[in-house]
DOBA-480850 format. One record per residue (C-alpha): residue in one letter; x, y, z. Coordinates in steps of 0.001 Angstrom, whole numbers, plus 500000, padded with zeros to 6 digits. Example, Ala and Ser with C-alpha at 12.3 -4.5 7.8 and 13.67 -1.06 7.14 Angstrom:
// DOBA-480850
A512300495500507800
S513670498940507140
// end
This chain:
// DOBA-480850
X500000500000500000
X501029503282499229
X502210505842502152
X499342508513500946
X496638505259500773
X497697504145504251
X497330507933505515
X494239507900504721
X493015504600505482
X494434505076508998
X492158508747509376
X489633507388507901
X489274504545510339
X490252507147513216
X488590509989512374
X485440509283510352
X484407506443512919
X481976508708514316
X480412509800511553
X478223507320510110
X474323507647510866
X471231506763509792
X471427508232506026
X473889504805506164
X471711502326504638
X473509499242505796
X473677500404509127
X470688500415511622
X472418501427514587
X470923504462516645
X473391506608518953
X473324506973522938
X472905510341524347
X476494512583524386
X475223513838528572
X474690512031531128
X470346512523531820
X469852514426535026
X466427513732534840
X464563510705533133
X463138510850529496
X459341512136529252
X456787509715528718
X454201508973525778
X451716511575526361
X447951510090526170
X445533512864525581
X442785513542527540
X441036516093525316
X439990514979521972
X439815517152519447
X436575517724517558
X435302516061514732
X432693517843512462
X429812515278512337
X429050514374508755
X425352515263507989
X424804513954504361
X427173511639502330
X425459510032499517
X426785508701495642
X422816507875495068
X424144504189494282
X421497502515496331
X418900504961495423
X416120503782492883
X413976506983492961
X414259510230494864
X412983509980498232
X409898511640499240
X411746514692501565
X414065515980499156
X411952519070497248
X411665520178493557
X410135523565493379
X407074523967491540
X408337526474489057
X411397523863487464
X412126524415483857
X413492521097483672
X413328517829485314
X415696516077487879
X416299512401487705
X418545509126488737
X420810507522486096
X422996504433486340
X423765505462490356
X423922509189489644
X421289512038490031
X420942514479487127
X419643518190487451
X418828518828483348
X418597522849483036
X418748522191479147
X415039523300478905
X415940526918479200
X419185529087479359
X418001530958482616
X415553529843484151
X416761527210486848
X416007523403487485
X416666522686491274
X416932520207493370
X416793521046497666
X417937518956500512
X415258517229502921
X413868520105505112
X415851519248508738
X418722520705506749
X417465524039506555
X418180524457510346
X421494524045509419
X424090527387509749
X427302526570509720
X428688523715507311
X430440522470504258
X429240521403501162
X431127519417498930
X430202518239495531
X431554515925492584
X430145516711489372
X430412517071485711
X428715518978482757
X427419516721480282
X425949518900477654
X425563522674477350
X423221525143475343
X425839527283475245
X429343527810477235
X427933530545479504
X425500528159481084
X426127527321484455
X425415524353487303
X425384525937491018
X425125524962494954
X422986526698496672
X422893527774500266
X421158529433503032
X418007530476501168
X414209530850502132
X412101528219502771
X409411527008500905
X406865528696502024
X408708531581500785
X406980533928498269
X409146533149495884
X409547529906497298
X413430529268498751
X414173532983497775
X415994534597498514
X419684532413498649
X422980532431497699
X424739530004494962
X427974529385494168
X427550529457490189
X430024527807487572
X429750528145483543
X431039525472480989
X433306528122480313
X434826528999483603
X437888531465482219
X435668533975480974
X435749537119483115
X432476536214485353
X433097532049485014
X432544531535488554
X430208534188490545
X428896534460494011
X425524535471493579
X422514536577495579
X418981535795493813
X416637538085494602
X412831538220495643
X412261540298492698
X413333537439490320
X416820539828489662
X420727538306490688
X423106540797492909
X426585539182492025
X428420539905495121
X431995538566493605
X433183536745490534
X436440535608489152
X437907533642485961
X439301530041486510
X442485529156485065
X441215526434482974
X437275525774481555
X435432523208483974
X434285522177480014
X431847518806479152
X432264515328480198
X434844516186482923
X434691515495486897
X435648518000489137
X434865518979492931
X432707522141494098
X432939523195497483
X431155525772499922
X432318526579503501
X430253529172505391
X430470530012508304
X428767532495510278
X428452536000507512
X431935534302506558
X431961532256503499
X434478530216500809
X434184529034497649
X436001526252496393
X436676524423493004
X438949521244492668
X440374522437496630
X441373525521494826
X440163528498496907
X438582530630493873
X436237532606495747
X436107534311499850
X433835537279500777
X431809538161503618
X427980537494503515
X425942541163503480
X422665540031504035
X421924538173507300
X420646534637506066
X421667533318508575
X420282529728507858
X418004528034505414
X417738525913502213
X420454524062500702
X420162522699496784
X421358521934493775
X420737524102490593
X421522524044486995
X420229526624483952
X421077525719480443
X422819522504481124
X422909518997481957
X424660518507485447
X425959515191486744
X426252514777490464
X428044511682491700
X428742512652495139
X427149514955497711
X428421515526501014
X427682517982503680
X429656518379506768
X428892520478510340
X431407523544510246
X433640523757513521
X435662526550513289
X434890529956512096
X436554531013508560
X439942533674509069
X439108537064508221
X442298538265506733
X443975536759503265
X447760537415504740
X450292537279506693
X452565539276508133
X455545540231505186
X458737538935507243
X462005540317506370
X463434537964503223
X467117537071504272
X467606536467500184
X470475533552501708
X471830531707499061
X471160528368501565
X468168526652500110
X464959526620502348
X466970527949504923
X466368527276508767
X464387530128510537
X466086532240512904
X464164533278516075
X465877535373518353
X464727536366522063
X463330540390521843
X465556542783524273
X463512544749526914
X464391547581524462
X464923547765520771
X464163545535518060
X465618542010517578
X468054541513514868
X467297541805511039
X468946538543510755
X466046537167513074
X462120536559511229
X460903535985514581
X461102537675517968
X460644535391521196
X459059536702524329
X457123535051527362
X453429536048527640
X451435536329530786
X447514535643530986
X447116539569530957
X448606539136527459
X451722541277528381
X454777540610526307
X457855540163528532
X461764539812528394
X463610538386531208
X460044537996533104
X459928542161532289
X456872543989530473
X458266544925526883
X454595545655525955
X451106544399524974
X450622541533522439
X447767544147520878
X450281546787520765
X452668544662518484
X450071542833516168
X448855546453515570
X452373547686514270
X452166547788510659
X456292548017510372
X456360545086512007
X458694542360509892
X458752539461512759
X456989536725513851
X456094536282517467
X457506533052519123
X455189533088522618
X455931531294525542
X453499530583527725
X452562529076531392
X449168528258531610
X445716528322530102
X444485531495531318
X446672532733529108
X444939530918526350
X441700531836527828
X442951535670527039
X443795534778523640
X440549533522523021
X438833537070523524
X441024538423520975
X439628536460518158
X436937538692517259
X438974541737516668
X442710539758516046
X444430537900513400
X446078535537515133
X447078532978512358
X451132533770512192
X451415533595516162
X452948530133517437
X453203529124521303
X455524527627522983
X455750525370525809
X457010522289527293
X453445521279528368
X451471518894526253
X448522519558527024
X448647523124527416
X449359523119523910
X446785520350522687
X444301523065524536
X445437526200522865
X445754524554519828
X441759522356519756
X440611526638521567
X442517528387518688
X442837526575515729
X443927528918513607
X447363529621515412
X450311527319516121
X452351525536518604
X456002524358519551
X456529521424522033
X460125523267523810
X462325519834524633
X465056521983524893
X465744520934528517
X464887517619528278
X468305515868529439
X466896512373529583
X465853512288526187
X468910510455523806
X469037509425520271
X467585505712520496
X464134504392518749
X462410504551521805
X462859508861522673
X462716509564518885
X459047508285518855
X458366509864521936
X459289513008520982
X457619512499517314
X454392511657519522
X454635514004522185
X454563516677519079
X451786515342517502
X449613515439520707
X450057518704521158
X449380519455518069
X452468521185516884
X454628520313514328
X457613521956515468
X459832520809518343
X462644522563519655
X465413519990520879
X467474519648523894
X471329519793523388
X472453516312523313
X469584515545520407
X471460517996517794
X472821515545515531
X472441514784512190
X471194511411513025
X468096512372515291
X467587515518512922
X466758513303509816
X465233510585511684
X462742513171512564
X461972514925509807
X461646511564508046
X458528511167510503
X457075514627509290
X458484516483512572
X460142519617512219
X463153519938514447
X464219523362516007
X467983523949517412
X468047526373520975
X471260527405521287
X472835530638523620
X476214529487521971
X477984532656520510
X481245530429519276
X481661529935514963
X482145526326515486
X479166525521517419
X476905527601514864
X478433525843512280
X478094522270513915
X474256523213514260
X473655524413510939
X475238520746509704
X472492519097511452
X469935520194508870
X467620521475511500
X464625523477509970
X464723526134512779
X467566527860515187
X466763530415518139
X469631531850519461
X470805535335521038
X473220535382517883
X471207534899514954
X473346537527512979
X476416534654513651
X474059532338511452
X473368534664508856
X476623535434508214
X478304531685508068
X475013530925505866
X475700534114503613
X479538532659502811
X477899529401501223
X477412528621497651
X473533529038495654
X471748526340495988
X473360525110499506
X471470522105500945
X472037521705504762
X469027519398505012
X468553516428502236
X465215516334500479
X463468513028500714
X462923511019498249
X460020508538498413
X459118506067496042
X455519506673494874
X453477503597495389
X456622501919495451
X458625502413492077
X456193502355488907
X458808502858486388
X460312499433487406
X457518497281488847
X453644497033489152
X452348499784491986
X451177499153495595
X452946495996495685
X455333494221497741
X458251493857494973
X457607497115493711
X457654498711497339
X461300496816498187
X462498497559494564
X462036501217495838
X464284500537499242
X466978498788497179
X467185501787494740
X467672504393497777
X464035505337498776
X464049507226502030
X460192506208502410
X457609504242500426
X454059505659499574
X450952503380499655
X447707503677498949
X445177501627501760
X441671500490501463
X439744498151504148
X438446495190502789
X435014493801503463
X436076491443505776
X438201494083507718
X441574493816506185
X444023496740505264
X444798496349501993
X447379498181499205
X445450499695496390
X445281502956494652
X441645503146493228
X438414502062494253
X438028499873491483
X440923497190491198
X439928497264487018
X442796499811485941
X445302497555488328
X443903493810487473
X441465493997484777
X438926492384487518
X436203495069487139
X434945495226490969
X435222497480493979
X438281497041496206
X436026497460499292
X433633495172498015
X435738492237498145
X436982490296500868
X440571489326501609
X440719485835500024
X439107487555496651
X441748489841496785
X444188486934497500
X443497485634493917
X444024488756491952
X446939489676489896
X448369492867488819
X448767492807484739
X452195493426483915
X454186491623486456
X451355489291487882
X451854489992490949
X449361489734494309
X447528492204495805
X449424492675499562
X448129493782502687
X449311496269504618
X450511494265507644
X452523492204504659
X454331495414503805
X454811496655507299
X456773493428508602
X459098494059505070
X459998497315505885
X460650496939509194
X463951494981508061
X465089498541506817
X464536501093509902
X465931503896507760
X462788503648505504
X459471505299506844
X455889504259505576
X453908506692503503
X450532505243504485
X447794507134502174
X444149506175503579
X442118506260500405
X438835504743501977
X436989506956503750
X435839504511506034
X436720505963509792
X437210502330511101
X440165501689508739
X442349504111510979
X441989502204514223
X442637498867512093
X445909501075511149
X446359501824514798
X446395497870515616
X448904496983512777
X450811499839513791
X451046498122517537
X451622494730516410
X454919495735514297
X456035498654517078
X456330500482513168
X455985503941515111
X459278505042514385
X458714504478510638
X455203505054509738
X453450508368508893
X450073508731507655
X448834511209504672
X445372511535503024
X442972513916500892
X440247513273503764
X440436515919506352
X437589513713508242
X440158511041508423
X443239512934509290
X440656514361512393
X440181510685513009
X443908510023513451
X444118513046515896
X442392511243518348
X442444507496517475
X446670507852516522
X447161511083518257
X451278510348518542
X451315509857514512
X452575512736511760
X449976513431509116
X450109514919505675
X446992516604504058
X447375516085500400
X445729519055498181
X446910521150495227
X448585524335495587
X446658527723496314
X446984529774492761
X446643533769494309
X448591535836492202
X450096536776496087
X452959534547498017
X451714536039501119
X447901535299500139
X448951531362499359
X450897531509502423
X447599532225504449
X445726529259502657
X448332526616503277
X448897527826506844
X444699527621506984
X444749523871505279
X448345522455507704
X447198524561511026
X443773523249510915
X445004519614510435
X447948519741511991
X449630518499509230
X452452518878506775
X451558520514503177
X451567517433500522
X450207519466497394
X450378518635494042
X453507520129492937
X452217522512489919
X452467525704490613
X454613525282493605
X457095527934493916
X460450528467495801
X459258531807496704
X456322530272498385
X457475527785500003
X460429529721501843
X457440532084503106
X455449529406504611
X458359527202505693
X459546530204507681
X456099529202509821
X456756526035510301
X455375524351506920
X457098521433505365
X456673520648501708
X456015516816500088
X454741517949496624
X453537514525494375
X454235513379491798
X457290513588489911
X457415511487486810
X458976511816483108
X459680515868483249
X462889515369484838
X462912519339485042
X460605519459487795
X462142517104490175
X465210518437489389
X464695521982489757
X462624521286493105
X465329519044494196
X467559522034494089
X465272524633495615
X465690522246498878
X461627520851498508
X461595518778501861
X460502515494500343
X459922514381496974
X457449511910495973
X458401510294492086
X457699507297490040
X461285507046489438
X463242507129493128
X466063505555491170
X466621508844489260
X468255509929492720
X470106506781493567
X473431508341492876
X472986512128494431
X475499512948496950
X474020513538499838
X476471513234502848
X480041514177503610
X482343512196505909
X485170514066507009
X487492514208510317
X486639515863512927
X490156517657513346
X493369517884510848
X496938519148511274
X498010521415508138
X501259522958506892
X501458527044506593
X501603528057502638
X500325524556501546
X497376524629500062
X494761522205502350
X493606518896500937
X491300517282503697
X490730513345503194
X487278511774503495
X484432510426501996
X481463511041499737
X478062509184500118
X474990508467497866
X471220507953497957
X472026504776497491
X474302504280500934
X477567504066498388
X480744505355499521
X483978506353498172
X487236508303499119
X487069511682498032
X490190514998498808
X488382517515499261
X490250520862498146
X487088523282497986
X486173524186501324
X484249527273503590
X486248528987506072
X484746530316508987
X485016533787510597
X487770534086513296
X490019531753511465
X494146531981510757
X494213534245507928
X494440532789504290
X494476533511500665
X492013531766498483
X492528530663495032
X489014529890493507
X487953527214496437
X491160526268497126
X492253527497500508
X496152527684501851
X496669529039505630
X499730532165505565
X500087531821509233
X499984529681512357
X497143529196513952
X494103527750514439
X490651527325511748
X487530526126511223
X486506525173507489
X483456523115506008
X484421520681503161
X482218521589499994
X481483519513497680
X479116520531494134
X476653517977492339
X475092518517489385
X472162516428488774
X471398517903485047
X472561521313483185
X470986523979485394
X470990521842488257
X473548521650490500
X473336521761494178
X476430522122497379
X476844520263500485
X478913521382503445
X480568518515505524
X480305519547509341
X483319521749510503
X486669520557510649
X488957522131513226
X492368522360511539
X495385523335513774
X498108525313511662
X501415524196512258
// end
């Protein structure tokens, strides 16, 4: 062996023996604590309050229906005729362009005031492309004169971009329409296609929704306050296949934005937020977005347990460019908070405590606000599988999705482990020391508050465009389509063995009470079987066979006990039924493999993401939706913070129309992003990818099996004065792949020996002592390339 080969074989062994972690795919081992506990870990929480479920009032696809029933009302004066079709009900408004054929719900619902109505529907044929279908809300009764006038409707045309394609309206006694608001949709709703209209009102408060796309929000001006609820179509033939109306909880926010934080314009991709405790006088630092103080139940903001000033007084200053970060004590504090709703936007406030249920309260009182479990003295706590799903379900009972960590839990290791279980992990540090800033930003931590946030900014300011401290995710969309049939067992291990971080699946509940893996409702697309999944029991399923590769149907517990042979991998469990009783058959899988240190949950149900809250209350969930389209950052900030803070959930949107503008805004409150799905427009993933996206969900996770994504390096290094410094170490893949790598392009840190640079290339002048960060540049595609910073090296100058 060469002497240079043995050198670094010998530091390798020495010095990079420490740095192998969970990103390792062949390794599985978890790290003890680096301090000795002075007191013991925190327990599982169990919550006592549950949080409230909106009781479902009407779901109905008219399948079993073989004529209207008798307490659902036509109005006399119909110009066309409403009837049932092949399981579907039909409102045909062909027999005249403006005069309307409607259909209203059973007469209980009129007592109704504060709900959602959501409905799935297409436009089969048209008079003309102005014609519209509508839902229509709070009118008269029908003993009205008009009958059921007035209401309100949420109206739609065939051709939906024109200028008035979607309208709130207000019919009239007089026979007359007072359109209250309208807008143009980005693309025609068009004939023969199924989309999803939605209505939330609440209180004079009301939303309009088409395909979860907020298109329409106003305030109500005439006081209906309840009454009829219907169907309507004029010049067209409307298709409903699904109806559902839900009880409204929580009232709708008032405002459209948030507060317009400084922009730090860092060249670090999605970079951490910085949170920085306020002074009794003066602001905090620009280089902080959000100022920490305590609050008291008088709502007094205080420093150092002194009276800064009143929480009104700041949310009222219109300069304002931070966030509050709010500790408090006790729920008469929350109790305060409370009476401020009515006058107060209190969306982009978060509170902070190390009391579970303090928070689960403030959080089930005040839904619109959020919360951050504070672990930060939590000594016990150490990185093993055991505290990292404590603290992951600590979090999600308190309904918070940030956690700041105690000292001994700022690693690399526990970092990722986290945020591969949808937890967002925050960094409190009072360290004022270059090398301990730079240790924390290597830990990919989302978040760091610190009475130095300026010594952040700055080390983050010296790094290259497109720095990623954190690695997106990469998980392998119902396993790895591109290479195997989806939702199955092969294709979901093909996905692990091509460097997955986590597999996606899609679960039904069979009729016999099984959890099984299938994307649609009908197995037909998948098998060629044309039945319902749900229909079937579990030995029918047992004999069907995907068409390409022929292979079975599994069941979830199948592909639990497989993954759990790679504890690096989490499960993306999607629940596609919308049967509540498949979540505690979840829950009971989830118990007999101990999976919670690898299993997440996502779905397009908000019913069944409230269902987990209380049934799986310890377990992250993802609410999967499309992206807002306001021509405003700050506007689609507001809507994703109303869809993740009301769920308590990460944002899993479909990724069109996702920007990186957008998602630094929103990430700055918390928000992760796991946009869907990335297939043959390698631009996307790519360019996402880059921008630091959180996770990534693709049909092609083996597009990333050769991405750098980790550095090994030594700790410490001796170096000669005037030589330019080579450090030896190692570069690692998606994949788990390693290889010996000199690294010659490296960040040096403020207070370090002086130096002359050459390019990257860095040679010491003097004595001394340094701190420098490896660097090392991938590029993925042209255009793409990203930069990775090892953790500091201390390098002593000889």
């Amino acid at each position: 062996m060469k002497p240079a080969h043995l050198y670094l074989s010998i530091l390798l062994s020495l010095g990079l023996a420490a740095c192998s972690d969970d990103d390792d795919k062949n390794s599985g081992s978890l790290q003890p604590p680096v301090t000795q506990p002075d007191q013991p870990a925190p327990e599982p929480n169990i919550p006592d309050e549950e949080v409230p479920i909106p009781e479902v009032l009407l779901d109905e696809n008219f399948d079993k229906w073989a004529a209207l029933p008798g307490d659902w009302i036509q109005p006399k004066n119909n110009a066309g005729q409403v009837y049932l079709e092949n399981g579907d009900l039909y409102i045909d408004g062909r027999a005249h362009s403006t005069q309307m054929t409607t259909l209203h719900l059973p007469e209980k619902f009129q007592q109704l005031r504060n709900y959602r109505i959501d409905m799935e529907f297409s436009f089969e044929e048209a008079l003309n492309e102005a014609r519209w279908g509508s839902i229509i809300y709070r009118g008269a009764d029908q003993f009205a004169d008009p009958s059921f006038t007035p209401y309100y409707q949420f109206a739609m045309r065939v051709a939906t971009t024109s200028a008035s394609g979607l309208e709130l309206s207000l019919r009239m006694p007089t026979n007359s329409w007072n359109v209250l608001q309208k807008s143009a949709h980005s693309e025609d709703i068009g004939l023969q296609k199924t989309h999803k209209a939605s209505v939330v009102v609440y209180g004079n408060r009301v939303r309009h929704y088409l395909d979860d796309q907020l298109v329409l929000d106003s305030t109500l001006p005439y006081n209906l306050a309840q009454g009829s609820i219907g169907l309507s179509s004029a010049g067209l033939l409307m298709k409903v296949s699904h109806l559902k109306v839900t009880e409204q909880l929580d009232a709708l926010p008032e405002s459209n934005k948030v507060t317009d934080i400084i922009d730090q314009q860092l060249p670090v991709s999605m970079a951490p937020t910085l949170a920085q405790a306020a002074p009794l006088n003066g602001p905090v630092s620009t280089a902080a977005t959000h100022a920490a103080y305590q609050l008291d139940a008088d709502l007094n903001l205080l420093s150092n347990n002194q009276k800064v000033s009143h929480l009104t007084d700041y949310l009222k200053d219109t300069q304002r460019r931070t966030l509050p970060l709010l500790t408090i004590q006790n729920s008469a504090t929350v109790q305060a908070l409370k009476g401020l709703t009515e006058n107060y936007d209190l969306a982009d406030i978060t509170l902070i405590s190390d009391n579970v249920d303090l928070l689960r309260q403030a959080r089930i009182d005040l839904p619109m606000l959020r919360t951050a479990l504070d672990y930060s003295k939590q000594t016990g706590l150490g990185y093993n599988s055991k505290d990292i799903v404590t603290i992951a379900h600590n979090t999600n009972v308190s309904l918070s999705k940030i956690v700041i960590l105690p000292p001994q839990l700022l690693t690399r290791e526990a970092v990722s482990h986290l945020q591969r279980l949808l937890i967002t992990p925050w960094a409190k540090i009072d360290s004022a020391q270059v090398l301990d800033a730079a240790k924390i930003l290597a830990t990919g931590v989302n978040g760091i508050y610190s009475n130095h946030p300026d010594l952040y900014k700055e080390i983050m300011q010296r790094m290259a465009p497109n720095t990623l401290l954190r690695k997106p995710l990469i998980t392998g969309h119902r396993g790895i389509p591109a290479q195997d049939d989806e939702n199955t067992l092969e294709g979901t291990l093909k996905a692990i063995t091509v460097g997955a971080d986590a597999v996606e699946y899609d679960v039904y509940l069979t009729k016999d009470d099984h959890v099984i893996l299938m994307h649609d409702t009908s197995v037909l697309r998948t098998t060629g079987v044309n039945r319902n999944i749900e229909d079937m029991t579990l030995a029918e399923v047992r004999e069907l066979r995907t068409l390409n590769y022929n292979r079975q149907i599994p069941t979830m517990d199948e592909v639990l006990a497989e993954v759990k042979k790679y504890p690096h991998v989490t499960n993306f469990i999607e629940i596609k039924s919308y049967k509540p009783e498949i979540v505690p058959k979840i829950k009971a899988l989830l118990d007999k493999h101990d999976a919670y240190d690898q299993a997440i949950v996502i779905s397009f149900s908000g019913d069944q993401i409230l269902q987990m809250k209380n049934v799986l209350p310890g377990v992250s969930t993802g609410f999967l939706t499309s992206t807002p389209a306001a021509q405003s950052d700050l506007v689609n900030t507001r809507r994703i913070l109303d869809a993740t803070q009301q769920y308590s959930s990460t944002f899993n949107p479909s990724f069109s129309g996702l920007s990186a503008n957008l998602m630094r805004t929103a990430s700055q409150r918390g928000v992760t992003f796991w946009p869907w799905t990335f297939r043959l427009n390698k631009d996307d993933f790519n360019r996402m990818y880059v921008q630091g996206t959180h996770g990534l969900t693709t049909d092609y996770a083996h597009d990333a099996s050769n991405f750098v994504v980790k550095l090994n390096t030594p700790k410490q290094l001796n170096a000669t004065a005037a030589q330019a410094l080579e450090i030896p170490g190692e570069i690692q893949t998606q994949v788990g792949s390693k290889s010996s790598y000199i690294f010659k392009n490296m960040l040096v840190l403020p207070g370090s020996a002086k130096y002359t640079q050459n390019g990257q290339s860095v040679t010491f002048v003097e004595k001394g002592t340094a701190y420098v960060m490896p660097r090392y540049d991938y590029t993925i595609a042209p255009n793409y390339t990203y930069t990775l910073y090892a953790e500091p090296v201390t390098v002593t100058i000889q």
